[in-house]
N, C-alpha and C positions, 0 to 999 in steps of 0.2 A: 399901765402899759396897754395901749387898745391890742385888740384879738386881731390875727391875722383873716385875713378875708377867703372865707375859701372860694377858691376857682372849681367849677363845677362845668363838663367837657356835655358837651350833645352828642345826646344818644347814649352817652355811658350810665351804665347801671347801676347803682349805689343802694347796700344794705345801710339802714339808718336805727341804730338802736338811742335808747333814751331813756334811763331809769329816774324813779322818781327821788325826790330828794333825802338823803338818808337810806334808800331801800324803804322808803314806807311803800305800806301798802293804800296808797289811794285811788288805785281804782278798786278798790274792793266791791265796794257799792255798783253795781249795773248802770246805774241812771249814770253816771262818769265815763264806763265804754259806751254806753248811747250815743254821749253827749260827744266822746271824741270821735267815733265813727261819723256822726251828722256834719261837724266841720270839716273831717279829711272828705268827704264826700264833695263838702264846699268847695277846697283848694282846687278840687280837679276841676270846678268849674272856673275860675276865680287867673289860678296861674297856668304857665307853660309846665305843666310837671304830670307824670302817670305814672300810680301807682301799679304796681307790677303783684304788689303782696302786700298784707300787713296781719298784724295779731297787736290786740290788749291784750295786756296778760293783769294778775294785780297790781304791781309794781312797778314795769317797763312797758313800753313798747317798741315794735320792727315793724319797718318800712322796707319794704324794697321797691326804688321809686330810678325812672329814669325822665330824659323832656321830651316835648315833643320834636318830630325831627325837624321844626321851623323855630328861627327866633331864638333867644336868649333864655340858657332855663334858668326857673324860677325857684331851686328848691328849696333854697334857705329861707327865699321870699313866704312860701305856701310851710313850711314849719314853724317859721317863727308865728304866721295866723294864728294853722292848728294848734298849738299848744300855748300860746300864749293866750289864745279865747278859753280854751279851757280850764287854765293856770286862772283867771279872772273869776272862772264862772265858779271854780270850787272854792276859791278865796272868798266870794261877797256870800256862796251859801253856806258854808262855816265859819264864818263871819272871823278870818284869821288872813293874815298877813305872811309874809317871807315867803321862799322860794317853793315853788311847786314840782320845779324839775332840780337835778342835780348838775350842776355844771351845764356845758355845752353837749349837745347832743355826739355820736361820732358815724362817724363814713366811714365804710371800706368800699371799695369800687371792685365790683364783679365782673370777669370778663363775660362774655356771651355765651348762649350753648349750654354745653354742658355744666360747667359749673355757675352758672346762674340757676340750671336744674339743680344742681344741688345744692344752694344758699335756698330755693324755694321750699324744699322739702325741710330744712333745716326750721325756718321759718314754722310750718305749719307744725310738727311735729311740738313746738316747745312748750304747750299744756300738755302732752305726754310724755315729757320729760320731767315735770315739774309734776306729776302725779296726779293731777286735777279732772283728768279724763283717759279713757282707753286709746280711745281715736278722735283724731281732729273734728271728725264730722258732730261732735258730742260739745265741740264749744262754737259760741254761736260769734265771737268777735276776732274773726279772722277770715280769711278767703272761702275756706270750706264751702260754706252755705250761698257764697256766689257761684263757686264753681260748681256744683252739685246739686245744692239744697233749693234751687227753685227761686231762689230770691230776685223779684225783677226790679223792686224800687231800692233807689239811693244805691246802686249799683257801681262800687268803687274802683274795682277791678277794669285797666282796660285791656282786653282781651285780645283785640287786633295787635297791640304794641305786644302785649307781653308772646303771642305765637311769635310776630317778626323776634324778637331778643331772645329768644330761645332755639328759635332756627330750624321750628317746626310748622309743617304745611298747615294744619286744618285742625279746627278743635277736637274731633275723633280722635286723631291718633294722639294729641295733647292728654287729654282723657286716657286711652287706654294705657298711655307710657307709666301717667303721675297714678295710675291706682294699682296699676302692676307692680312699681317702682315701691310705691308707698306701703302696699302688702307683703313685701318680699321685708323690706327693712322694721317694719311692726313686727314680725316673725321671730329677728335675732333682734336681741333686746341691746345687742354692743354698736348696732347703727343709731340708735336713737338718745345716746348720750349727748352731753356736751362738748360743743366745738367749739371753744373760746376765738381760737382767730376770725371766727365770721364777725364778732363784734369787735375785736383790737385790733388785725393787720390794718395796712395799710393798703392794699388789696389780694385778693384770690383770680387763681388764672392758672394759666400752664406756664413754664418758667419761661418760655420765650417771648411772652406778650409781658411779663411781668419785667423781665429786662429792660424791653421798651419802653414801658412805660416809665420804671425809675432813671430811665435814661431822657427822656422827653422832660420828665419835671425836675432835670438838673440835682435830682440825689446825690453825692458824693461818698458817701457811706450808710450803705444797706445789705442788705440779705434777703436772700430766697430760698425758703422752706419748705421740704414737701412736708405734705399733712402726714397723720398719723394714723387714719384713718382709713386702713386698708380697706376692708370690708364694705360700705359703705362707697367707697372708689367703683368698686365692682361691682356694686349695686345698679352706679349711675352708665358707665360706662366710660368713666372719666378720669385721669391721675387730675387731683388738687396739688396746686403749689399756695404758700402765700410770702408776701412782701414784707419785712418791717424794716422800719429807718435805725439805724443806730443813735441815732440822733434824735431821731424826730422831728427834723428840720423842715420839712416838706411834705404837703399834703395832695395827694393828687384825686 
């Protein structure tokens, strides 16, 4: 039975996780988050897509990726590249065959503002979760070291898009929100846990955009859920809801 096609809206902002096949750990090795860092870097040349965020971790990776505001986005276009070049390049240098990712990668669609800040900060934190480092700034294959760290080449991050989608004037006050925001939640160690809906719902938002939305893509039976995660709410300054289908019938 062929997959259904996903429709993907302009200007909407979608977290994209993708674990590798099995849970192995194959980017263990550096020279593989190099190697996918160097093609996402390509895609943004290549399709209509901007990346908002991303992290290799050993196993998985997140994306949070939106189009540009011209033209038809591209993102499944500029995914199926990156990963499929890299799926290529680890297969001919361990000279093995079969799947490199697991299944279909998956989307949630984030609304703007605030909870796009906090699927970002979710994002970076997740080698501090996973125990691998203290602070973001301490791994090098994720936003951190573009935002902070000086790094001017192969620079993945587009920064103009991601201020508009956030709904913040000027890099300064981006800067002083994400390190205030980011220190206060390293602090209590119950903000920095795992939030399974950022990678299952079918999206995050406040429940009145989440309405609409299940309403625009002809859902018939769904739910809207607030998060659980008081603390971390108050952190950003934002109530989360998220969406799921009862069904699973529609992907928006």
């Amino acid at each position: 039975m062929p997959r259904r096609r996903r429709h993907w809206e302009r200007q909407a902002c979608y977290h994209i996780t993708h674990r590798c096949h099995n849970r192995q750990y194959r980017f263990r090795f550096e020279k593989y988050r190099r190697m996918y860092r160097l093609y996402l870097f390509e895609a943004t040349k290549r399709f209509n897509v901007r990346v908002l965020s991303w992290m290799v971790t050993s196993n998985h990776t997140h994306l949070l990726l939106t189009s540009g505001d011209r033209g038809t986005p591209q993102i499944s276009e500029a995914l199926q590249f990156v990963h499929g070049e890299v799926a290529q390049h680890y297969n001919l240098a361990r000279r093995c065959d079969g799947s490199f990712w697991s299944n279909r990668f998956h989307s949630t669609r984030i609304q703007s503002g605030g909870h796009l800040g906090r699927c970002l900060l979710y994002i970076d934190l997740n080698m501090v979760r996973a125990g691998a480092v203290e602070h973001p700034s301490q791994w090098p294959y994720g936003t951190w070291p573009e935002f902070f760290g000086g790094r001017r080449r192969y620079r993945i991050v587009n920064q103009a898009t991601l201020l508009n989608r956030l709904e913040i004037p000027d890099w300064d006050s981006f800067a002083r929100w994400y390190k205030s925001t980011l220190d206060d939640m390293l602090c209590r160690t119950e903000q920095t846990g795992r939030q399974s809906f950022w990678s299952s719902a079918i999206a995050v938002g406040d429940a009145e955009w989440l309405a609409k939305a299940a309403r625009r893509s002809d859902m018939k039976r769904f739910e809207i859920r607030e998060t659980d995660d008081m603390a971390q709410d108050d952190a950003v300054n934002v109530r989360s809801f998220f969406l799921g289908s009862i069904n699973q019938a529609k992907i928006i």
